[in-house]
N, C-alpha and C positions, 0 to 999 in steps of 0.2 A: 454742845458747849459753844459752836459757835455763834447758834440763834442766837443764847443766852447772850455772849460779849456783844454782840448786834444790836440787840436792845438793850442794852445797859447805856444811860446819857451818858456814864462818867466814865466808862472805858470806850466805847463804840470808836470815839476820834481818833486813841491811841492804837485800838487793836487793827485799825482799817489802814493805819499806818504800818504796824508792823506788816503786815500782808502785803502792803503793797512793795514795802524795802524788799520784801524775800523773792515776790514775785507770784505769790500763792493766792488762789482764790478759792474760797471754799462759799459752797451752796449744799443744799439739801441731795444726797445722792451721789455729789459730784465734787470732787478738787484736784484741782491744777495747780500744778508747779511752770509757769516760764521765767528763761535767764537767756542771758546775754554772754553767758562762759563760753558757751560752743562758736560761737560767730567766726571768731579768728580761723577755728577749726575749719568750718564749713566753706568761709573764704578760698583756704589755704587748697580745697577739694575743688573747686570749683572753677578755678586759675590753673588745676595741673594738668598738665598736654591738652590744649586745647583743642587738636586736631583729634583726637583720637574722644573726648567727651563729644565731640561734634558727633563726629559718626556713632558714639556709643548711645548717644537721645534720639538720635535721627530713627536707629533700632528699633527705640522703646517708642517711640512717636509712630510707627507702622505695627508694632504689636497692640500698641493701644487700640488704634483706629480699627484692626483686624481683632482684638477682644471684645471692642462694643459690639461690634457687630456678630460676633462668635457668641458671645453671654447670652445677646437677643433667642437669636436660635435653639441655643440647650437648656435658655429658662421654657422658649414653645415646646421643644420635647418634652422636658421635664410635665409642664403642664398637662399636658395630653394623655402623657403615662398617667398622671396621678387620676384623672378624669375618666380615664380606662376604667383601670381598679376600681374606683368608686362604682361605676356603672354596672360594671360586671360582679361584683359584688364578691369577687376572688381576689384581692391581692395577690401577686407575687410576693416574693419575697422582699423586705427592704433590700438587702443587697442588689436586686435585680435595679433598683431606681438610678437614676442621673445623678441624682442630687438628693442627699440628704438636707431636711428640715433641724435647724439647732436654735433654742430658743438663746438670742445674745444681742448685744447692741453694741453702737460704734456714737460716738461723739462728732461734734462738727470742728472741723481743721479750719484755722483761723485762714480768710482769704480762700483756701487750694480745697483739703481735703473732703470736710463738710461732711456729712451724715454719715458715710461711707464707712467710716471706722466704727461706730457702735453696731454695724451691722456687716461686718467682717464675714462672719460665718453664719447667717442665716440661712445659707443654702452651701454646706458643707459637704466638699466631694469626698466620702473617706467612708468605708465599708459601716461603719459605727455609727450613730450620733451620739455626742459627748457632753452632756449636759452637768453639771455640776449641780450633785444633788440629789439626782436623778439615778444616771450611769455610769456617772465615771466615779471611779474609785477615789477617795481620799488620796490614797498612796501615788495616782497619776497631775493632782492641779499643781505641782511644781513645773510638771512637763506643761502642762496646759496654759499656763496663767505666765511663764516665761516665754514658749512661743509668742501667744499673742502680742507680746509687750516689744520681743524681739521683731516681729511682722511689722509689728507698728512702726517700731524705731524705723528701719530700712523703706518702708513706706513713704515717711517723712523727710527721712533723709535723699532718697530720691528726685522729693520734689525743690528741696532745698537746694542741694546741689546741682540743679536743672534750671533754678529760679537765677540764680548769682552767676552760673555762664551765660545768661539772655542778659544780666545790667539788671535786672529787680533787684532793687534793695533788702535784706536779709535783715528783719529786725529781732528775731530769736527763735530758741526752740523750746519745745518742753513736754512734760510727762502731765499724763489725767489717771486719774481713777473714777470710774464710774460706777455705781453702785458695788462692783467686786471686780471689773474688768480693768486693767490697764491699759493705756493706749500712748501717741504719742502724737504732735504737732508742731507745724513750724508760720510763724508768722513773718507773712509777706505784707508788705507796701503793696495796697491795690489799687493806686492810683501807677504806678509801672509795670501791673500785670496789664491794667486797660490799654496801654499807649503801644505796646511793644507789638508786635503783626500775630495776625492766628497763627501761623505756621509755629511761629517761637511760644505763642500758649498752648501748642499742641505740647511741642519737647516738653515744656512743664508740668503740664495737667496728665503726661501720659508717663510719665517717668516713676509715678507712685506702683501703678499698676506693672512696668517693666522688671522695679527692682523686687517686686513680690515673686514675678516668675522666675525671674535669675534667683534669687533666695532658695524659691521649691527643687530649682532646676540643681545649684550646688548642692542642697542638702539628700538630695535623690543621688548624685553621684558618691557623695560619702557614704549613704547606706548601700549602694553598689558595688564599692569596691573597698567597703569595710574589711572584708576578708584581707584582702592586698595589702590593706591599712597597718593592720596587727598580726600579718602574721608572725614577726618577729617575736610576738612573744605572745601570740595564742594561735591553735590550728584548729582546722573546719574537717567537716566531712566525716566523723568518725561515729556520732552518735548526738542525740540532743542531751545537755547537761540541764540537771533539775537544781535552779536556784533559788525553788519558794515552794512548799506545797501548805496551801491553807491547812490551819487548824482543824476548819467541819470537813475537811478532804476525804473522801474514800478509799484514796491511797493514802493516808495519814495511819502510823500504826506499824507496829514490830515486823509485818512482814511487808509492808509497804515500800513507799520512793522516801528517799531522802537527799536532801541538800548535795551537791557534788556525786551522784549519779549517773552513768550515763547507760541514756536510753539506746538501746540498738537494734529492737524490735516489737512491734507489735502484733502478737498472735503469726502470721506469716509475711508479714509487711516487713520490711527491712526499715529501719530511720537512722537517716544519714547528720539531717538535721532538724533544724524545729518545723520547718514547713515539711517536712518525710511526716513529724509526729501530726499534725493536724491534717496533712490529705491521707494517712492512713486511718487516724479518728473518722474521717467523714466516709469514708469508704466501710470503715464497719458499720457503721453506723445507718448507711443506704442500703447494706445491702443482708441477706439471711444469717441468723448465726452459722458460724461454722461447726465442722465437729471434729473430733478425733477418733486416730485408729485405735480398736482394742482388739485385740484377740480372741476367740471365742472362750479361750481357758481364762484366760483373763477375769473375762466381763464374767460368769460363771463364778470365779473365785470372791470379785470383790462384792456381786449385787446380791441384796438381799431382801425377801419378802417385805413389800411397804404397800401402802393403802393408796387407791389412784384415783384424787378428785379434778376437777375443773375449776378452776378458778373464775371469775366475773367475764374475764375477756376472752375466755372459749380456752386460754392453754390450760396443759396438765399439770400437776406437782402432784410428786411422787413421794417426796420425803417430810419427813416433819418439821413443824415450823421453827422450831426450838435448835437445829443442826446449824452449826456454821462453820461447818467442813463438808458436809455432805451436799451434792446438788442432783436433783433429776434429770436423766437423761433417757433422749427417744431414738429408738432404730429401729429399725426391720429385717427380718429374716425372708426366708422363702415362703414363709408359710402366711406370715402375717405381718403386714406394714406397719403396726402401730405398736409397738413393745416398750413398755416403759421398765429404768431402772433406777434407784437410786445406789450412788456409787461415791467411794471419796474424792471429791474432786482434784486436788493435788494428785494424787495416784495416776489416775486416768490420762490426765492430761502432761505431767513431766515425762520429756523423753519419747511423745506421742507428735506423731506428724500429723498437720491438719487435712480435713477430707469433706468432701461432697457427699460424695456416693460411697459405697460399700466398695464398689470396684477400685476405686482407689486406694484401699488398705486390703488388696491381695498382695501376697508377700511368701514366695516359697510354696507358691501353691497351700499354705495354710489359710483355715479359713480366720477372716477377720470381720469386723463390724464398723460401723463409722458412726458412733453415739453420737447427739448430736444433745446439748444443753435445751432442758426445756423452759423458757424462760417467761415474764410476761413480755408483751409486745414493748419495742423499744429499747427492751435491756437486755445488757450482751453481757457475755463471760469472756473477758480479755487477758490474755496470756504477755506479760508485759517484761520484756528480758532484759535485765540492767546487772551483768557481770561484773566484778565476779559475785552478786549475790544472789540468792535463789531467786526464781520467779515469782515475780506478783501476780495474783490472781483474782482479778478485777471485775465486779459482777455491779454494774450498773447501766447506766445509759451513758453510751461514750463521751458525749458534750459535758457532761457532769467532770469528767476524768479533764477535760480539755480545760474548763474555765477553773479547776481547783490546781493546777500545778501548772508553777510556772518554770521556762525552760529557754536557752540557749545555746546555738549551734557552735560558741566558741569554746577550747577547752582552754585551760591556760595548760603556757609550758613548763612555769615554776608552779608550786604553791604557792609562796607569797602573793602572787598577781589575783586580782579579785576577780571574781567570776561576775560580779552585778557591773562592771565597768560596760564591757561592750554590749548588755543591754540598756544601758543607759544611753550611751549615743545611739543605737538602734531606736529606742524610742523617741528619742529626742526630735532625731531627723524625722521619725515619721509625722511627727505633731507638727513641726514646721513646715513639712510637705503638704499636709492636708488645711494647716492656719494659713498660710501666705497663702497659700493656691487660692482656698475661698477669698481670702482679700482681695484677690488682683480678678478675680470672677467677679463680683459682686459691685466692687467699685468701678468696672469696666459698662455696668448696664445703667444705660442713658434714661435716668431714672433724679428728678428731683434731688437735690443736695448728695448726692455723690458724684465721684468725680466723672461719672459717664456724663454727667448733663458739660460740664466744661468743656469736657472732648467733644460732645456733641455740636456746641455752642462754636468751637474752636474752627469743627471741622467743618461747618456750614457755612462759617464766613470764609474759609479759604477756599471753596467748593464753589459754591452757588452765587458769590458776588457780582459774578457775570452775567448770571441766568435770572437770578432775581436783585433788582437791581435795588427795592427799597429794601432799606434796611429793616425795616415794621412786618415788612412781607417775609423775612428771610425768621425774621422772631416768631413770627405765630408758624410757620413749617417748624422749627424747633421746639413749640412749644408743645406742639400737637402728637409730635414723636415722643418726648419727654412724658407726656401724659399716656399714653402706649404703654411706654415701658415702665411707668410707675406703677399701671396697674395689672402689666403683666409678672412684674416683681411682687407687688401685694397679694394679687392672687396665689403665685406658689406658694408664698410663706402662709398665707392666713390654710390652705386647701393640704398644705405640708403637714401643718399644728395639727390639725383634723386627724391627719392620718396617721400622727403621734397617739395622739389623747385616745383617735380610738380604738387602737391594740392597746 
């Protein structure tokens, strides 16, 4: 619509008017809102205790200066790692990487910011990449798409209120949308960024990158001492509470989890909390099924004559395909290691301690066996205790149990109190943690239109004016670092994508 009013002769005058009263520009991709409402605000920030703003930039002016040169280094690891893997022709794991690859972009900040922002998180440090589309969930771009916007703001506001304590004139702020991403900007007078000393362009151009890590740094202490937070009216430690299990879930289903559950064992693993529940998932998950004790009256009473083939990937199944109460199980006696039975599974296992070996289920000098589930590779049978209701008995591949049911460590202490609250700030903090971190990473490397070239630019003239005395001469040493680190930043991102696209 707006091409359309753009080319239209008879409205074009008027609608370029209205745009311009509100303060809005739109293009193909891309519109911005700037105003002049916040000014007084940012003022008001920028005049308060000056002695303590002094020392508070002076901070972010030596974090800066120690991030460009920080970001240089863990983009060369990063690089190196990825060039490993490639060569060796083994990846590790993504987890194992420096730096996650995110396909996203950042817009140019009027005067200060510059590129920097539409590429925010191109090399995102957070166990995941979060792509919108891709892998993040529907149910998470509230958390995503508010971080960002909130990164931005404090970003912004950083440099603003860094600008108006050095005497640059503050001629507004404002919000962009860029293709789907939000961002935010503040427009400075760049004939008083020019005039003012490097030392006081440092405080400004480093003060973006400051307020990102103080951002990640508070919102890391609230997910810390989130416990502390609320205990007043939710408590920890007891078990992980289930407050979502998918629809296609495997625990979905009458004997299954549901809603307000709590979890407080897996098969022998005890869960205290939701990280109890996921490092006992990966622990089964590494390592043999387990088995349990049966008695030899027992095993005897309950197993019954069944047909013993192999299946594709070398294990056995003993029972029919059609049973979905029955499961095959394998032991050995004296005589013979390899005994197959099939057996009711709920039976076997309620009231049964888990076991290794046979030695472990002697008991009274009676004798016992340690049946053990015969499964295909990767898939476990998980004994899942959520009191007071019967046990779930869970025959998949654990990660499947992990990513279908969601879970928190808080319980409430009323009912009224909503059990989605404190993973909401749980998540919240995390997206913020891992958004601002990238931001103040990213905008830190001395890299072409973001703000590391400023700082670089900044720090070369308060540095090297002694040592190189032309000024021409001090520009092309910046200019040759800058080109460095452009194409040490394009190589992770372009050799990152690769490593995307090709898993």
């Amino acid at each position: 619509s707006s091409v359309v009013l753009q080319s239209s002769n008879s409205l074009k005058a008027s609608y370029e008017d209205w745009l311009l009263t509100y303060g809005l520009s739109i293009s193909p991709f891309h519109m911005r809102w700037q105003t002049a409402l916040f000014n007084r605000q940012f003022y008001n920030w920028g005049r308060w205790k000056p002695r303590f703003l002094y020392l508070w930039f002076n901070i972010g002016m030596v974090f800066g200066i120690v991030a460009m040169f920080g970001s240089v280094i863990l983009l060369g690891k990063t690089l190196m790692q990825t060039l490993t893997q490639m060569l060796t022709e083994a990846p590790k794991a993504q987890n194992d990487r420096m730096l996650q690859v995110v396909v996203s972009f950042r817009g140019r900040m009027i005067c200060v910011c510059t590129l920097g922002f539409f590429l925010c998180f191109v090399l995102l440090p957070c166990p995941h990449q979060q792509v919108p589309g891709v892998n993040l969930p529907v149910s998470q771009l509230t958390y995503f798409f508010s971080a960002i916007l909130i990164s931005g703001v404090v970003h912004e506001v950083g440099h603003g209120v860094a600008a108006i304590r050095e005497q640059v004139r503050f001629n507004g702020f404002g919000i962009f949308i860029f293709i789907v991403y939000p961002g935010a900007f503040v427009d400075l007078f760049t004939t008083h960024l020019q005039l003012i000393s490097p030392v006081q362009q440092l405080r400004i151009f480093c003060a973006g990158v400051w307020h990102n890590f103080v951002l990640g740094v508070a919102s890391f202490m609230v997910l810390f001492l989130l416990p502390a937070i609320l205990f007043p009216f939710y408590y920890t430690g007891v078990g992980a509470l289930v407050t979502e299990v998918a629809e296609d879930s495997p625990a979905n289903g009458p004997r299954g989890l549901f809603v307000g559950d709590l979890v407080t064992n897996l098969q022998d693993c005890p869960v205290y909390s939701v990280e109890d529940w996921n490092s006992c998932l990966g622990d089964i998950s590494e390592k043999s099924q387990v088995g349990y004790c049966v008695s030899a009256a027992t095993l005897q009473q309950l197993s019954f004559p069944a047909r013993v083939y192999r299946r594709l990937d070398g294990t056995v199944e003993c029972c029919s395909n059609n049973s979905l109460t029955d499961i095959c199980f394998s032991y050995s006696n004296d005589l013979d290691s390899h005994l197959y039975a099939c057996l009711p599974a709920r039976k076997v296992i309620e009231a049964s301690k888990v076991c290794r070996t046979n030695m472990d289920c002697q008991k009274d000098l009676l004798p016992g066996f340690c049946v053990t589930p015969s499964l295909e590779n990767q898939t476990r049978l998980i004994r899942v205790k959520h009191p007071p209701h019967i046990d779930m008995l869970y025959v998949g591949h654990p990660m499947h149990l992990q990513y279908t049911v969601s879970l928190s460590s808080f319980v409430p202490r009323q009912n009224f109190l909503s059990i989605d609250l404190p993973v909401v700030i749980e998540t919240f903090c995390k997206y913020l943690i891992s958004l601002s971190g990238a931001l103040a990473v990213i905008n830190a490397v001395p890299c072409f239109a973001l703000d590391g070239q400023w700082i670089l630019n900044s720090f070369l003239e308060a540095t090297l004016s002694s040592l190189i005395v032309e000024k021409q001469n001090r520009e092309l040493v910046g200019f040759l670092i800058l080109l460095a680190g452009s194409a040490l930043l394009a190589a992770n991102v372009a050799l990152g994508l690769w490593m995307v696209t090709a898993r």
